[in-house]
VMD Tcl script that draws the C-alpha trace (Angstrom):
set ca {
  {-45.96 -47.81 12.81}
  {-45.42 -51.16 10.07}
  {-47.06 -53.40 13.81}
  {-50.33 -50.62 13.57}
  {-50.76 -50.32 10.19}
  {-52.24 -53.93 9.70}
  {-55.07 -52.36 12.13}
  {-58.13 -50.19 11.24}
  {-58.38 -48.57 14.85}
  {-57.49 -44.64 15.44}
  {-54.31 -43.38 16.12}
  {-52.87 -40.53 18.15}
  {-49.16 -39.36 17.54}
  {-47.78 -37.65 20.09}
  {-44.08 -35.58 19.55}
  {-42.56 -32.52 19.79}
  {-42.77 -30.11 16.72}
  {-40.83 -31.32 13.23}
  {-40.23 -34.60 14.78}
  {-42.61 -35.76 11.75}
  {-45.46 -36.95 12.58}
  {-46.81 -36.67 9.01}
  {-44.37 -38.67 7.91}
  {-45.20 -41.55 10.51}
  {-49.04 -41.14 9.68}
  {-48.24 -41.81 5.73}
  {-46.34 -44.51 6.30}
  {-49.24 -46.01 8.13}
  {-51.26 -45.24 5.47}
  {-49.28 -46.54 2.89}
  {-48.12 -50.08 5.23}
  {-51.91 -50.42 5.48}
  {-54.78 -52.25 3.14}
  {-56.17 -48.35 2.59}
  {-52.98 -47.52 0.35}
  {-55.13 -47.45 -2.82}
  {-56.94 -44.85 -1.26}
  {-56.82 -40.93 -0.50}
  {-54.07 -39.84 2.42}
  {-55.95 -36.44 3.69}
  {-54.09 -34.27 5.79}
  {-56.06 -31.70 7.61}
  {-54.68 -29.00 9.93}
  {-56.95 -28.38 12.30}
  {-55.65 -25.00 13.50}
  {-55.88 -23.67 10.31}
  {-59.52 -22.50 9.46}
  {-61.78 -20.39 11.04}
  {-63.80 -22.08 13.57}
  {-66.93 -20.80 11.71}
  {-65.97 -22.55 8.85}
  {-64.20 -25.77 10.39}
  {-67.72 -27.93 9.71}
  {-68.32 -26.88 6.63}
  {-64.41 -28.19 5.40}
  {-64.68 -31.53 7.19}
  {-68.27 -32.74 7.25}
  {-68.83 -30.27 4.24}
  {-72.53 -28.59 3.53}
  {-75.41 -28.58 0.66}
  {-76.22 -25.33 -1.43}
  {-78.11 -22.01 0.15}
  {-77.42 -23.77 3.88}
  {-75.79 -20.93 4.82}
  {-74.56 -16.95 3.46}
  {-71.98 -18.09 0.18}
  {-72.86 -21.62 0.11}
  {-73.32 -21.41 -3.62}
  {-72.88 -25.08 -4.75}
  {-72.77 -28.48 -2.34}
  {-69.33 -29.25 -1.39}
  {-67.97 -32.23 -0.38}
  {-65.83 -31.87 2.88}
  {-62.55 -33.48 3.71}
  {-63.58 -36.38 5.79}
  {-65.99 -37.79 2.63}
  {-62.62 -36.89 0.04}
  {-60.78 -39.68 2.72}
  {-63.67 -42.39 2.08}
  {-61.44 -45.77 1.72}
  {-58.47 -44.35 3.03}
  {-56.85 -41.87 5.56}
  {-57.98 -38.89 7.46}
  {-54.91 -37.12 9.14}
  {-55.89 -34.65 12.24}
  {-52.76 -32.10 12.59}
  {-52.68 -30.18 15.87}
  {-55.98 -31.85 16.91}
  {-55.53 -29.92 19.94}
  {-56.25 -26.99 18.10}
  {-60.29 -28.29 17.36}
  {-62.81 -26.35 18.71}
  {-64.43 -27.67 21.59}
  {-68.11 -27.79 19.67}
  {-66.25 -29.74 17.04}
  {-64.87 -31.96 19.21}
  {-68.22 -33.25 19.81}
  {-69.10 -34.12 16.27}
  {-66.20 -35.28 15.33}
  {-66.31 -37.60 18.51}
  {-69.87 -38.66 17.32}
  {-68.23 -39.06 14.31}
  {-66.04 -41.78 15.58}
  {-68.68 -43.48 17.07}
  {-70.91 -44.17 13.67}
  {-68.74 -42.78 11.01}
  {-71.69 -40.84 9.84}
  {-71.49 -37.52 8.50}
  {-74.65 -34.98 8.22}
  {-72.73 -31.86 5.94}
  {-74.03 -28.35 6.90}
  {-77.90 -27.93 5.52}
  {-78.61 -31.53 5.11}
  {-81.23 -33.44 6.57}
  {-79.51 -36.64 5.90}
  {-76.45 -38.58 6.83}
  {-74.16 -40.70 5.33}
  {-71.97 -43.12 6.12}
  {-67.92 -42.74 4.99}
  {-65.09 -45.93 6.05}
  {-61.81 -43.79 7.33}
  {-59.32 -44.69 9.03}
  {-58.66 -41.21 11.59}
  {-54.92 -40.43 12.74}
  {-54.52 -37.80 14.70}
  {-51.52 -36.00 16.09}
  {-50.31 -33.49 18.20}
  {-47.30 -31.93 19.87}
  {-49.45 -30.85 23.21}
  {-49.63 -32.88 26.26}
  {-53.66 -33.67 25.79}
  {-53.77 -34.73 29.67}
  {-52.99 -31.34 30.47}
  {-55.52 -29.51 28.22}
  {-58.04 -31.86 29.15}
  {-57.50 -30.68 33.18}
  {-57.30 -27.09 31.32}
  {-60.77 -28.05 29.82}
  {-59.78 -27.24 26.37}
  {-60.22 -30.62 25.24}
  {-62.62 -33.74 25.91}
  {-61.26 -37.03 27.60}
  {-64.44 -39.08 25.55}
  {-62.38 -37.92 22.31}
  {-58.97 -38.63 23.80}
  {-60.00 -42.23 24.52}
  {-61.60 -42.22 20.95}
  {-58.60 -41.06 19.51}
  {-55.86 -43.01 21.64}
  {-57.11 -46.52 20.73}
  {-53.12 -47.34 19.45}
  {-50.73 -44.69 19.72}
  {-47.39 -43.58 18.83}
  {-44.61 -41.01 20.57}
  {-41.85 -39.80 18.42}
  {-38.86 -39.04 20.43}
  {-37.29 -35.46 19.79}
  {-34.18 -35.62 17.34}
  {-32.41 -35.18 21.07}
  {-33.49 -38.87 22.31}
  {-32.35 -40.68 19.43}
  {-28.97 -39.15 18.22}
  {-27.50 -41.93 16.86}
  {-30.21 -41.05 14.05}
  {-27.99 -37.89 13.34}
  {-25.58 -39.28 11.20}
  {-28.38 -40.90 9.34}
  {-30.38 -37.49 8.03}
  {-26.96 -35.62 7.64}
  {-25.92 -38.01 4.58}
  {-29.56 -38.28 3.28}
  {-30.11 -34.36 3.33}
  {-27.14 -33.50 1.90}
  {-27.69 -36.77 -1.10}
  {-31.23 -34.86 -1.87}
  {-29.97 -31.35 -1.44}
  {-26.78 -32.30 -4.29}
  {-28.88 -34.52 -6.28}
  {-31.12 -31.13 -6.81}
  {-28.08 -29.19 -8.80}
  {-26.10 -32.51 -10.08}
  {-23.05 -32.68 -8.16}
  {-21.70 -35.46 -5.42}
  {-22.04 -35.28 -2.04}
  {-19.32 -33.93 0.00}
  {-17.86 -35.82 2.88}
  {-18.82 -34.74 6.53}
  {-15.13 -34.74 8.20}
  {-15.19 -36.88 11.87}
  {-14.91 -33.51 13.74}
  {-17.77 -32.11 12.21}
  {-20.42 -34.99 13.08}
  {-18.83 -34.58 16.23}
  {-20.74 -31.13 16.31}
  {-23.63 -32.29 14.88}
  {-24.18 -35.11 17.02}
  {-23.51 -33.07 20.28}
  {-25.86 -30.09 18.97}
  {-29.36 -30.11 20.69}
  {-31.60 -30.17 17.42}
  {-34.55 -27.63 18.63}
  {-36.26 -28.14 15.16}
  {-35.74 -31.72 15.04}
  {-35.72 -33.62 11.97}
  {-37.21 -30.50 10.39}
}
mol new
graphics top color blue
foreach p $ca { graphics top sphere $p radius 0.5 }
foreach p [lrange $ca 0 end-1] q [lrange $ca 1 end] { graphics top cylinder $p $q radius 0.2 }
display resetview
């Protein structure tokens, strides 16, 4: 992440779910010359597909049923800094398209207007679906994928990397006790013993 963060290219982050791939993609953010500007984190799964252009390219007034005022969408509030895809497997396949055009020009035309303009973000995108296979499925478009996947990052499950275990034990348990003002307890030798054999199905989350 500190080795991509110097560049300006897209990034995919591949990993299994609350392995943290937010996390990575604000510390890339935040390691890179963007830092001074907006870290926008967008689920992708999580509007209504009728709506999904509107909230990222956003529209002008009276372009469609409710448009009341013109509203800026979420890839203009990233303009100098970070746009963060969540589940970008989860896009629409007609959105797919623009936002691929979108990666080609960084030009946005919001919903209504007969104009575009131009916004500098960096995109990071992440998901915790094998994209090869829903691109075979044809559920998602290989032009994007290689658009997306210029640098990319896979973050082992908590199960690959258990020497890590130890590590968020003492750190949750210093936040959790910091929270109501007492000291840490110690974890007993037996006891890490557990939690390092234990499989982890939520990961770091």
């Amino acid at each position: 992440a500190n080795k991509m963060a110097s560049y300006d290219e897209s990034v995919l982050i591949t990993g299994a779910t609350g392995t943290g791939k937010e996390v990575f993609a604000r510390a890339l953010h935040l390691a890179s010359h963007r830092k001074n500007g907006r870290f926008v984190p967008v689920n992708c799964g999580a509007f209504p597909e009728a709506l999904i252009e509107s909230e990222l390219f956003g529209h002008v007034k009276g372009s469609f049923s409710g448009a009341n005022d013109n509203k800026c969408g979420l890839v203009e509030e990233a303009d100098g800094g970070t746009l963060f895809l969540d589940e970008i497997s989860e896009l629409p396949l007609l959105m797919q398209v623009k936002l691929l055009r979108f990666l080609q020009d960084h030009h946005i035309r919001p919903v209504g207007s007969n104009s575009e303009k131009y916004v500098d973000v960096r995109v990071v995108a992440a998901t915790n679906k094998r994209l090869g296979d829903e691109i075979e499925k044809g559920l998602f478009r290989e032009d994007l994928f290689f658009r997306l996947n210029v640098l990319s990052i896979r973050i082992p499950s908590l199960s690959e990397r258990r020497e890590d275990v130890p590590v968020f034990i003492h750190h949750f348990l210093e936040e959790f006790t910091k929270r109501s003002g007492r000291t840490p307890p110690s974890i007993s030798e037996d006891v890490m013993r557990v939690f390092m054999a234990h499989d982890w199905l939520g990961n770091v989350r």
